[in-house]
C-alpha positions as CSV (number, residue, x, y, z in Angstrom):
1,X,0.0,0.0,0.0
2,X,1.9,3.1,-1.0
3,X,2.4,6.2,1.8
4,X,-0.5,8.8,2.1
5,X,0.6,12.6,1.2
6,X,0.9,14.6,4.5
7,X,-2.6,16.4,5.1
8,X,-4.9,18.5,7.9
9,X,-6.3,16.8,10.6
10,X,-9.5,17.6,11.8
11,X,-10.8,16.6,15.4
12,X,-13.2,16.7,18.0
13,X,-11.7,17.5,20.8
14,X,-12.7,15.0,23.9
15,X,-11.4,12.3,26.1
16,X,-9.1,10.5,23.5
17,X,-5.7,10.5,22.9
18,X,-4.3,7.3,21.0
19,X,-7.3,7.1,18.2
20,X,-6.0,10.9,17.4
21,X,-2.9,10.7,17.7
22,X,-1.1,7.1,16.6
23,X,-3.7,7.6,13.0
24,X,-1.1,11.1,12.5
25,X,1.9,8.8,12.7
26,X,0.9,6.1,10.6
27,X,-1.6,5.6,7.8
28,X,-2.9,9.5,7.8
29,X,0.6,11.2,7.9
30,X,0.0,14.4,9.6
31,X,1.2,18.2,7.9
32,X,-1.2,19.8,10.1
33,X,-3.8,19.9,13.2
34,X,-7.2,21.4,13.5
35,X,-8.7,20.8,16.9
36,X,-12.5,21.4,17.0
37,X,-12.3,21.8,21.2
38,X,-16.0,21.8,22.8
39,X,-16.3,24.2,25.7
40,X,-18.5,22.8,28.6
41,X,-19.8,24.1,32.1
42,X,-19.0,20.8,33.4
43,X,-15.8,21.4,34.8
44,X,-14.1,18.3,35.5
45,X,-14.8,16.6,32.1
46,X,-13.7,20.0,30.5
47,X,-10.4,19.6,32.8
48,X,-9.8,16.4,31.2
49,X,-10.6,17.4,27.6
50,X,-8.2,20.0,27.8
51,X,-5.5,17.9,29.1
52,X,-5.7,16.1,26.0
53,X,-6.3,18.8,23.8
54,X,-2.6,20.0,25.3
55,X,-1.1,16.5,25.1
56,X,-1.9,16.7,21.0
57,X,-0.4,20.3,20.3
58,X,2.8,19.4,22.8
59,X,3.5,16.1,21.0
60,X,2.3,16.8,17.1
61,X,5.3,19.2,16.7
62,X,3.1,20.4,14.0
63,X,1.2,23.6,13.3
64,X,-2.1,23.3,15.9
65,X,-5.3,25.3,15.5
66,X,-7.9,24.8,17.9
67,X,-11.3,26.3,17.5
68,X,-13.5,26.6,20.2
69,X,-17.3,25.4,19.5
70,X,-20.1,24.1,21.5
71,X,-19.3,20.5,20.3
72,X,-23.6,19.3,21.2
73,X,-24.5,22.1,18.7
74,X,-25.1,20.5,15.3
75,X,-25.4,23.8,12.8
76,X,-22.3,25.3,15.0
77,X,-20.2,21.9,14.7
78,X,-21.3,21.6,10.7
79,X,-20.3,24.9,9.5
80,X,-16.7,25.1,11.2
81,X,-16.1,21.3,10.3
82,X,-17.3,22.8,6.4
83,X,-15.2,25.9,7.1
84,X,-12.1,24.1,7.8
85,X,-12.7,21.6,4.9
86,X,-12.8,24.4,2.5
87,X,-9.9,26.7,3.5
88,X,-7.6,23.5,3.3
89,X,-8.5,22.4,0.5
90,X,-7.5,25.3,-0.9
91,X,-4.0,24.0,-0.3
92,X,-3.1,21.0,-2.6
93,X,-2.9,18.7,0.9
94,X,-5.4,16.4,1.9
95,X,-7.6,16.5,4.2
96,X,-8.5,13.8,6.7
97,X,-11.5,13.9,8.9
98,X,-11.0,11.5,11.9
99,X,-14.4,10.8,14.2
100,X,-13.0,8.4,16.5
101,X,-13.4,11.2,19.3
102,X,-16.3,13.2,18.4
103,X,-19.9,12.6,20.1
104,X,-22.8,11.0,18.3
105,X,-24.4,14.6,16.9
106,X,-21.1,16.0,16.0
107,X,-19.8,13.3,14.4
108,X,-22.8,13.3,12.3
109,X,-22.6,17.0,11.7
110,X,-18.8,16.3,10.8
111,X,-19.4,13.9,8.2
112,X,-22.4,15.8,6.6
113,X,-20.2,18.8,6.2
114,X,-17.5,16.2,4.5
115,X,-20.3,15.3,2.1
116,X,-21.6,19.0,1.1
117,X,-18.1,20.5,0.7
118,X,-16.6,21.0,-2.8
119,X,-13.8,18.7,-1.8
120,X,-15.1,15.1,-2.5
121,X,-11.7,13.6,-1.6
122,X,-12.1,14.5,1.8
123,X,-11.0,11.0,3.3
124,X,-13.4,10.4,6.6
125,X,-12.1,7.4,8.8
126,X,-12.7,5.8,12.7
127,X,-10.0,4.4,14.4
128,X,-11.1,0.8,16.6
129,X,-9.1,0.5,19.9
130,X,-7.5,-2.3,21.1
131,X,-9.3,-1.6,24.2
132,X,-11.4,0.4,26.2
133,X,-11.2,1.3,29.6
134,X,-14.2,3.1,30.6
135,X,-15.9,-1.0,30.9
136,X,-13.3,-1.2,33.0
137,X,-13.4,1.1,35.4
138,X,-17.0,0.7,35.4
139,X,-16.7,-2.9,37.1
140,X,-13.8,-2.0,39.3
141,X,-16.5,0.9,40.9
142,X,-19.0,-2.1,41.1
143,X,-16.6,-4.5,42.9
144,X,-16.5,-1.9,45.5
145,X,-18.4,-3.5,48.0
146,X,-16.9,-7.0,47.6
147,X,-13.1,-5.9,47.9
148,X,-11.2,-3.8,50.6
149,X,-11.0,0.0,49.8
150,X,-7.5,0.4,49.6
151,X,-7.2,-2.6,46.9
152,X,-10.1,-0.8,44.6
153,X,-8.5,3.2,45.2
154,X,-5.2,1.6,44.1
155,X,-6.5,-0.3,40.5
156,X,-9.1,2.7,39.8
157,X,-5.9,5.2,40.3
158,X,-3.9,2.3,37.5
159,X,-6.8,2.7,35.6
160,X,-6.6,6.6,36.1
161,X,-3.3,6.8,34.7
162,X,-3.9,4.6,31.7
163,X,-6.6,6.8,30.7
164,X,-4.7,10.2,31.1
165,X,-2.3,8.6,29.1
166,X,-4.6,7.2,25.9
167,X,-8.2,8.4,26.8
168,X,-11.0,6.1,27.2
169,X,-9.8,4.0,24.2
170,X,-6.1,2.6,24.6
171,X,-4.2,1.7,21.4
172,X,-5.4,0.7,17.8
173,X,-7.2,-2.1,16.5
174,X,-8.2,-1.0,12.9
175,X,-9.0,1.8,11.4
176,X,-12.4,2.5,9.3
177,X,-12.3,4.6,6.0
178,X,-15.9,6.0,6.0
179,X,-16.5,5.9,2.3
180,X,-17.8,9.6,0.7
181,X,-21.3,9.7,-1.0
182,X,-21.4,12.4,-3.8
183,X,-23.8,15.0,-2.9
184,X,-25.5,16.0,-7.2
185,X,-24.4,19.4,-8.1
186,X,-27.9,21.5,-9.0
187,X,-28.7,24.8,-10.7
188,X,-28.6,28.3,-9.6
189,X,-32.4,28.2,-10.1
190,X,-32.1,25.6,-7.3
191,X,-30.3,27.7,-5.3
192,X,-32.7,30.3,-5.5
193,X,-35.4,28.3,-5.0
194,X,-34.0,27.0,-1.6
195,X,-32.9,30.4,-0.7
196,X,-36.3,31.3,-0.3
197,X,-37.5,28.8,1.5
198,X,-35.0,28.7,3.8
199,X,-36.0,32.6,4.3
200,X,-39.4,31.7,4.9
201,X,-39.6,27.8,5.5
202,X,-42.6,27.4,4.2
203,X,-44.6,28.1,1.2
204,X,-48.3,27.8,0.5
205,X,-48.4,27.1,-3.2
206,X,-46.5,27.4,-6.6
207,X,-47.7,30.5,-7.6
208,X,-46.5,32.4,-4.5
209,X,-43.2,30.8,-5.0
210,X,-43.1,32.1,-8.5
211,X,-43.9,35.3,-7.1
212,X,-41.1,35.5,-5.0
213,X,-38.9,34.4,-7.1
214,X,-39.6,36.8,-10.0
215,X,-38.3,39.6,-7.7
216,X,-34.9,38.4,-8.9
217,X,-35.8,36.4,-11.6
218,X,-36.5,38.2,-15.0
219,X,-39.2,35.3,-16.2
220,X,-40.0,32.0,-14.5
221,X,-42.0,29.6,-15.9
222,X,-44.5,27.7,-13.8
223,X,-43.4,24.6,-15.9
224,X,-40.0,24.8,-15.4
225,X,-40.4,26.1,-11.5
226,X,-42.8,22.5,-11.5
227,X,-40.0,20.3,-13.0
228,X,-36.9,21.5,-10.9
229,X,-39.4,21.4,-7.3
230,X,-39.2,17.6,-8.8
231,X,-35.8,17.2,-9.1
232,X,-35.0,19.2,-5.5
233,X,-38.0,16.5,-3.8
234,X,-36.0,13.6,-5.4
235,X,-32.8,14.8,-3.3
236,X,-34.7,14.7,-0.3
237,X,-33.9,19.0,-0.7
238,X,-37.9,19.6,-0.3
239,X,-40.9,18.2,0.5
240,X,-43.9,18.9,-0.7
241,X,-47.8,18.0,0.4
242,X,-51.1,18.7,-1.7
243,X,-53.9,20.8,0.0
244,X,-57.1,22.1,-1.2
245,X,-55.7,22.2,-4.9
246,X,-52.4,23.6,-4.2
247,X,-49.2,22.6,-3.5
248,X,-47.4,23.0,-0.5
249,X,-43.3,23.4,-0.6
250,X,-41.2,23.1,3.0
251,X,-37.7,22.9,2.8
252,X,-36.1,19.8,4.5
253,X,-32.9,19.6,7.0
254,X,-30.4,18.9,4.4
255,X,-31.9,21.3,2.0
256,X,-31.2,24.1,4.8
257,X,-27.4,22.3,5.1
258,X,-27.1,22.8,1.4
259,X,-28.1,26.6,1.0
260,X,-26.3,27.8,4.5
261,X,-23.4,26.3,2.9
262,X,-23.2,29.4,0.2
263,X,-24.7,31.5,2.3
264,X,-21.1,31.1,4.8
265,X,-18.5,31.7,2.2
């Protein structure tokens, strides 16, 4: 298998240091880091975020940028994951997107961003531990009761140490290459079209669409208005519903994803 080019790193930033870091220094050879660091109120779990977050940028050795994001907040986790894509592609590096450490919503969020950004060689992968030790320390808590204190302090405080030195997953099984679905290009009509319900999320029939999109459209025809509301509903961009003889358009979650994405540049 021939050597990967040097490319970004993009993270979440969380309670994992192996899956991040060992991926940098073997099949995903690392130019540069971008640390997508979640700020919390919690303060001990933040503590020990952190302490990762400054474990990767003091052993990297690499160019680190960390940006600060509420990591549970899918738009805010979709747009900077989309913003860093885009600026580093720019460059002619690649870009890897590892998920190993990102919760459920923003690793969603993360890979939706990877699939609506104009680089479709974005390479997305998951890295398997060998181990984890949150199980662990789990049943050493519920063995409490049924071994002296002293003997359960000293293997939670092992376990402790293991996980301040790995995170919750210790080593590297395997790792996952997420494989990219192409997102269909579509027209500037399209756009338009989306643009205005995203303004106004909902519109009461064809006509009024029409209407609103002749204040920037020099002719529309309700034909061609018909056909493309077709092709949008087949990408799951729209939805419509038919009421009292008209049709209703509502723009769906990925059509909002798809329009915000112009809208940020």
């Amino acid at each position: 298998m021939p050597q990967k080019q040097a490319g970004t790193h993009i993270i979440a930033g969380g309670l994992e240091y192996d899956r991040l870091f060992e991926p940098m220094f073997g099949d995903y050879p690392i130019d540069n880091l971008v640390i997508l660091r979640g700020v919390s109120d919690y303060k001990e779990p933040q503590k020990l975020a952190d302490h990762f977050t400054k474990k990767l940028e003091k052993n990297v050795k690499k160019e680190v940028v960390i940006e600060e994001i509420d990591i549970y907040d899918f738009e805010e986790v979709f747009k900077k994951t989309l913003e860093s894509i885009e600026e580093h592609s720019a460059t002619e590096k690649p870009v890897y997107l590892n998920i190993s450490s990102a919760p459920k919503l923003a690793l969603v969020a993360m890979i939706s961003a990877a699939f609506l950004s104009n680089n479709s060689d974005v390479e997305i992968f998951y890295a398997s531990p060998k181990e984890y030790l949150l199980p662990k320390m789990l049943v050493k808590l519920d063995e409490a009761h049924k071994k002296e204190e002293k003997t359960v302090i000293k293997e939670l405080n092992e376990l402790m140490t293991k996980f301040k030195d790995s995170g919750f997953g210790k080593g590297i099984n395997s790792l996952e290459q997420i494989p990219m679905f192409p997102v269909e290009k579509i027209k500037d009509i399209d756009k338009k079209i989306l643009k205005v319900l995203n303004e106004r999320k909902e519109i009461k029939s064809i006509s009024k669409l029409i209407k609103n999109l002749e204040e920037t459209e020099e002719e529309v025809k309700r034909t061609s208005i018909q056909y493309r509301l077709n092709k949008l509903k087949e990408k799951n961009l729209i939805r419509t519903k038919r009421e009292n003889r008209e049709t209703k358009i509502k723009i769906e979650r990925l059509g909002e994803l798809y329009i915000k994405r112009f809208e940020w540049r």
